[in-house]
Biopython code that builds the backbone (N, CA, C, O; Angstrom):
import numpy as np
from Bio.PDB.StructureBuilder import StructureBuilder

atoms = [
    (1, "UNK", "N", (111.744, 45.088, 169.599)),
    (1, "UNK", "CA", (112.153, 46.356, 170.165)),
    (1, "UNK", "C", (110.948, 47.283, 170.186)),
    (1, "UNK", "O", (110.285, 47.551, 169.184)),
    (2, "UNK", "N", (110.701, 47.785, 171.497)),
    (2, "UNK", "CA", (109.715, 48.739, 171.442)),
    (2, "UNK", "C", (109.873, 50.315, 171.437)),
    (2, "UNK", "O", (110.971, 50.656, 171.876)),
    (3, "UNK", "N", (109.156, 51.227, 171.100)),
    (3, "UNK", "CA", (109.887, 52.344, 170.696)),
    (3, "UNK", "C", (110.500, 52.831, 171.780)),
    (3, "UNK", "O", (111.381, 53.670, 171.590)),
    (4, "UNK", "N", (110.183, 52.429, 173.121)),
    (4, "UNK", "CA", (111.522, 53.558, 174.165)),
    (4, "UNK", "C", (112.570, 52.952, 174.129)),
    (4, "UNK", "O", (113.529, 53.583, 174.574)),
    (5, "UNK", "N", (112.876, 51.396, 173.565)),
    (5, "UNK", "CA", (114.659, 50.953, 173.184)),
    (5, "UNK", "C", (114.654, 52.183, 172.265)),
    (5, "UNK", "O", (115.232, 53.138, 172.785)),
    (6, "UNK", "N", (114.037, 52.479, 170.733)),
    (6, "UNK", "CA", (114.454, 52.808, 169.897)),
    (6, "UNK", "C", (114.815, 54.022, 170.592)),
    (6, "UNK", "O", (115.989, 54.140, 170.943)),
    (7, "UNK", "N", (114.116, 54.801, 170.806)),
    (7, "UNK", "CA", (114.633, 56.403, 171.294)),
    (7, "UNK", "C", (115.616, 56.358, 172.625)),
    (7, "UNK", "O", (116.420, 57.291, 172.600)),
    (8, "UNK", "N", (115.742, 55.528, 173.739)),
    (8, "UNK", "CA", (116.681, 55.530, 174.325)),
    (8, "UNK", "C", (118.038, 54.793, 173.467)),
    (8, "UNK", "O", (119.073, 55.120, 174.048)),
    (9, "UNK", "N", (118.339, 53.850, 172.193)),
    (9, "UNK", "CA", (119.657, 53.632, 172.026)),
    (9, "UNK", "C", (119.852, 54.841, 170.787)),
    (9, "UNK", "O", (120.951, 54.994, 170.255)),
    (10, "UNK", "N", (118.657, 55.672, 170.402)),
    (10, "UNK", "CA", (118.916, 56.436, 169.378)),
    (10, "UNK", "C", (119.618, 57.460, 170.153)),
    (10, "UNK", "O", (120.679, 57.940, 169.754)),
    (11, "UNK", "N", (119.036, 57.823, 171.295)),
    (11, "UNK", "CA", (119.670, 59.335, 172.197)),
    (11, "UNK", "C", (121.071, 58.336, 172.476)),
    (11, "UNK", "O", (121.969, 58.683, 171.708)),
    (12, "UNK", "N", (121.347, 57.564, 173.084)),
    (12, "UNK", "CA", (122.510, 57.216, 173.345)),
    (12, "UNK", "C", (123.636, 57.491, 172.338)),
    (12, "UNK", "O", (124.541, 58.238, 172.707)),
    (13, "UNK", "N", (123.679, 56.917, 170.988)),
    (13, "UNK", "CA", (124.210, 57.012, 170.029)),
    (13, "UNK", "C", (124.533, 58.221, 169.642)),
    (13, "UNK", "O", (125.554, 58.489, 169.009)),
    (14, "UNK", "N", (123.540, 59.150, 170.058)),
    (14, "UNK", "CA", (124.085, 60.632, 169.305)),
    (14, "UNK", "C", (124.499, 61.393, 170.061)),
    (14, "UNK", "O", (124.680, 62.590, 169.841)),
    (15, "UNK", "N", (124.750, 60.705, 171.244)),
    (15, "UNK", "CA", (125.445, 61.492, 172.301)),
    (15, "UNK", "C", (127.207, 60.761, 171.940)),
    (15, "UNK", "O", (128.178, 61.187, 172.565)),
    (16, "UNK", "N", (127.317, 59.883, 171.091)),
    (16, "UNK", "CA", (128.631, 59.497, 170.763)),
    (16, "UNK", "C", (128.815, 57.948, 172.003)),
    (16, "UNK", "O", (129.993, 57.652, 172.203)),
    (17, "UNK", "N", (128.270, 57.490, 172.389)),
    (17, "UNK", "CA", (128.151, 56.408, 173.036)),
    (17, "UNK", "C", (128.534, 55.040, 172.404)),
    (17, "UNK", "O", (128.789, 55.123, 171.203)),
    (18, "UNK", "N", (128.620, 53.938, 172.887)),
    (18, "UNK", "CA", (128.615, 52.713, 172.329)),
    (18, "UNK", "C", (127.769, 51.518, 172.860)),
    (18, "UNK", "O", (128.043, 51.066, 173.972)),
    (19, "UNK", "N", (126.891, 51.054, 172.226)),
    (19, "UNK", "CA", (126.071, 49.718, 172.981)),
    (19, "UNK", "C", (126.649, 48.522, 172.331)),
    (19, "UNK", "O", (127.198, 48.456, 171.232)),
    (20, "UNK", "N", (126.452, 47.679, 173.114)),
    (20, "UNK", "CA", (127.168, 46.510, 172.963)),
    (20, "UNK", "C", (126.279, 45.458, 173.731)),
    (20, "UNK", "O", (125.781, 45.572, 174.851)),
    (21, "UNK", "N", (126.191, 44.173, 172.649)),
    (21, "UNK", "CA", (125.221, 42.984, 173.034)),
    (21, "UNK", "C", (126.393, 42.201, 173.933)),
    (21, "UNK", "O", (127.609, 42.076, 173.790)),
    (22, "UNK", "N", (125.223, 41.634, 175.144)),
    (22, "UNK", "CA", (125.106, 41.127, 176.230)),
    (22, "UNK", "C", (124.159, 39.696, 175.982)),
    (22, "UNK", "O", (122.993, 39.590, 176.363)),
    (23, "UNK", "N", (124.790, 38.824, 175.392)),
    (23, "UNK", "CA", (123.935, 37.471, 175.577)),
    (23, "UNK", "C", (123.105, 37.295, 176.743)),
    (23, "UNK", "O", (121.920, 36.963, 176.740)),
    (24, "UNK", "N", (123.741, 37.515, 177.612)),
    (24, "UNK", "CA", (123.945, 36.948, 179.111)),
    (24, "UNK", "C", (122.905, 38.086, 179.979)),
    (24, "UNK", "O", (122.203, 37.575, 180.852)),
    (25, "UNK", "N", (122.847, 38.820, 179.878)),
    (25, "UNK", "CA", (122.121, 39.929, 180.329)),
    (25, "UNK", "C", (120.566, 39.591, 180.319)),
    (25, "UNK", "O", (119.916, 39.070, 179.413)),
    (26, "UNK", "N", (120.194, 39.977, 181.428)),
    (26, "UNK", "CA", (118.928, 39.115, 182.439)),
    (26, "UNK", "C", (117.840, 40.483, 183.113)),
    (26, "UNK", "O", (118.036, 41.116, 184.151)),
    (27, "UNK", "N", (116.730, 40.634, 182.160)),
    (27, "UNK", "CA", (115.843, 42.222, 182.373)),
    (27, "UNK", "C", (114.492, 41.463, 182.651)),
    (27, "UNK", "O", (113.971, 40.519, 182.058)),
    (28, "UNK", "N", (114.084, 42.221, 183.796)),
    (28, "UNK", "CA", (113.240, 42.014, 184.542)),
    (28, "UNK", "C", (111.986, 42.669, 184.590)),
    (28, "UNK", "O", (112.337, 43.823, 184.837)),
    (29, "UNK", "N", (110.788, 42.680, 184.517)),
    (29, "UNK", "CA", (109.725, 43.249, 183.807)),
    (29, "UNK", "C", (108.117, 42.881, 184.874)),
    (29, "UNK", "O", (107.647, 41.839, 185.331)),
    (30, "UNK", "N", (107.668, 44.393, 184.920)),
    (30, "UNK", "CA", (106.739, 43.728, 185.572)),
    (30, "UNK", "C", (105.627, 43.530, 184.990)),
    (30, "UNK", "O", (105.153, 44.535, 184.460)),
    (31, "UNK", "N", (104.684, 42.012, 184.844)),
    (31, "UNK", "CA", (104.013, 42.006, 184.426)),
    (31, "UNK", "C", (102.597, 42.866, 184.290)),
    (31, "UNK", "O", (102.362, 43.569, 185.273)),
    (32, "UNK", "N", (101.681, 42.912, 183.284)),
    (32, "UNK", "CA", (100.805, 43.336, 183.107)),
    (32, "UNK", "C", (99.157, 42.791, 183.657)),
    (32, "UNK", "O", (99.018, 41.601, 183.371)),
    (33, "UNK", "N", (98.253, 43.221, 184.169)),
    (33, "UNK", "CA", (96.585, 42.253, 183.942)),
    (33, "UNK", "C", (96.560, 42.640, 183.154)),
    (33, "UNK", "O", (96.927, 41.798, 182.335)),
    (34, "UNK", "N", (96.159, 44.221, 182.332)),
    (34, "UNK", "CA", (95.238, 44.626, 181.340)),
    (34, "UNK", "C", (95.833, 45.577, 180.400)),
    (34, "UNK", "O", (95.921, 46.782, 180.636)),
    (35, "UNK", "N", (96.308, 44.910, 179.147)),
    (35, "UNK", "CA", (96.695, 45.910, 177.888)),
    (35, "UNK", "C", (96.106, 47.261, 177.995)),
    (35, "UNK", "O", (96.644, 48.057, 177.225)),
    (36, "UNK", "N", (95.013, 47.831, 178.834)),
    (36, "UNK", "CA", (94.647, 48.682, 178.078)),
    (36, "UNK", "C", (95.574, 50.245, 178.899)),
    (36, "UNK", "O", (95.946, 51.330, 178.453)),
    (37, "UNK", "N", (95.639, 49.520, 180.375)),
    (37, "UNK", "CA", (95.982, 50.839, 181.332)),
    (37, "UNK", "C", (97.670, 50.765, 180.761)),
    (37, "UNK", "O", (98.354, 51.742, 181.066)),
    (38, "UNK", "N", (98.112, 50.041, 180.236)),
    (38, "UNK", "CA", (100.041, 49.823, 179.797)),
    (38, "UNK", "C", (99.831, 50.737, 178.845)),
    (38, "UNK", "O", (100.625, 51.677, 178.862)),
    (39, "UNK", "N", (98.754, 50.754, 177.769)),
    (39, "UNK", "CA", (99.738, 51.346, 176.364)),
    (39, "UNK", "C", (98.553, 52.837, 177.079)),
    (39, "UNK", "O", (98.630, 53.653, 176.160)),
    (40, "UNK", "N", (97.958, 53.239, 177.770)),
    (40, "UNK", "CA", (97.416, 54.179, 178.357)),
    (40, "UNK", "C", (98.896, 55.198, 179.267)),
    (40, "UNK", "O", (98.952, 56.428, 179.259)),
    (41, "UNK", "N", (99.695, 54.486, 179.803)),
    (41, "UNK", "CA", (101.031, 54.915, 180.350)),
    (41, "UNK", "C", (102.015, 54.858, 179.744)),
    (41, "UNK", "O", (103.046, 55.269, 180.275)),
    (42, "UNK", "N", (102.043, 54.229, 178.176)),
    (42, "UNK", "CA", (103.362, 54.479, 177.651)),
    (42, "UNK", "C", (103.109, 55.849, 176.849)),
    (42, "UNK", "O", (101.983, 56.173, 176.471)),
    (43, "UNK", "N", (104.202, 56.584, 176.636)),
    (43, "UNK", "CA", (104.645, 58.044, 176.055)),
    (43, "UNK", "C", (104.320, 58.229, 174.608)),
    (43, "UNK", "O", (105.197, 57.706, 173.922)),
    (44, "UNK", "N", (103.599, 58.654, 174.065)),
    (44, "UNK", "CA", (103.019, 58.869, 172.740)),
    (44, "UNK", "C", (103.528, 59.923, 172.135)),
    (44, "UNK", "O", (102.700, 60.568, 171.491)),
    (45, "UNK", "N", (105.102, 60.494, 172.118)),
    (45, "UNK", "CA", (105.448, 61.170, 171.633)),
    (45, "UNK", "C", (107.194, 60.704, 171.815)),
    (45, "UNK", "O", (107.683, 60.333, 172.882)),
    (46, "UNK", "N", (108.146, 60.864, 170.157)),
    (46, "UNK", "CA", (109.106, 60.766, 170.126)),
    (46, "UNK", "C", (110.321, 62.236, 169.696)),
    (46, "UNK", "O", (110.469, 62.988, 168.733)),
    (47, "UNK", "N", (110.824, 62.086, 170.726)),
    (47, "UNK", "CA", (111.320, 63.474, 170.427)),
    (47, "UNK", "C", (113.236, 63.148, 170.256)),
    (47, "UNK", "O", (113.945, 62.598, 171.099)),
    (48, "UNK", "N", (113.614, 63.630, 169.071)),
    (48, "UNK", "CA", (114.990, 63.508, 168.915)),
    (48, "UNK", "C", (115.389, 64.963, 167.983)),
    (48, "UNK", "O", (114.854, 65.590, 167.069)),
    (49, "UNK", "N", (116.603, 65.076, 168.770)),
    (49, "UNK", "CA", (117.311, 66.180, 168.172)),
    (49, "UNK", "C", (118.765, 65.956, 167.733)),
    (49, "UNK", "O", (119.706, 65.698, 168.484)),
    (50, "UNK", "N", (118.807, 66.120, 166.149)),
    (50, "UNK", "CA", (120.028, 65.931, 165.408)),
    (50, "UNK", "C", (120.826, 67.123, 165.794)),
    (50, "UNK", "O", (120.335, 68.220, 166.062)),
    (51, "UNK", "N", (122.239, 66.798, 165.805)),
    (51, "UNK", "CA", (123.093, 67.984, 166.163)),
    (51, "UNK", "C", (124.243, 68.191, 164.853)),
    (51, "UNK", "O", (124.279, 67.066, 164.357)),
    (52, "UNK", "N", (125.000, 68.898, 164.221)),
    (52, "UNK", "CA", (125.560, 69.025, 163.303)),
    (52, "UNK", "C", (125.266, 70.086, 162.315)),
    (52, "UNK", "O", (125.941, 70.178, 161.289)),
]
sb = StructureBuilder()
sb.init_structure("model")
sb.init_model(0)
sb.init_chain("A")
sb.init_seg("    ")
for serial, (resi, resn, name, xyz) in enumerate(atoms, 1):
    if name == "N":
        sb.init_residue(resn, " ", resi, " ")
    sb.init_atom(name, np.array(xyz, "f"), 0.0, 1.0, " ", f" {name:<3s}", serial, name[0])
structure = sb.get_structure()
């Protein structure tokens, strides 16, 4: 799991949601050439807000 599962099923959850495993479920991805320009475009900041 990479951290935008974690923060997208964490926001899900605290919105009162339910996830549920999908054996069968088929995700499609586009490959990479070069590690460096991917983790250059992924989001370096996690932002969650507890409510209660």
């Amino acid at each position: 799991m990479n951290l935008e599962d974690f923060e997208f099923s964490t926001r899900f959850l605290m919105q009162g949601k339910k996830i549920q495993y999908a054996s069968d479920a088929l995700v499609y991805q586009e490959a990479i050439a070069k590690a460096r320009p991917f983790i250059r475009h992924q989001p370096h900041r996690l932002t969650l807000v507890a409510s209660g």
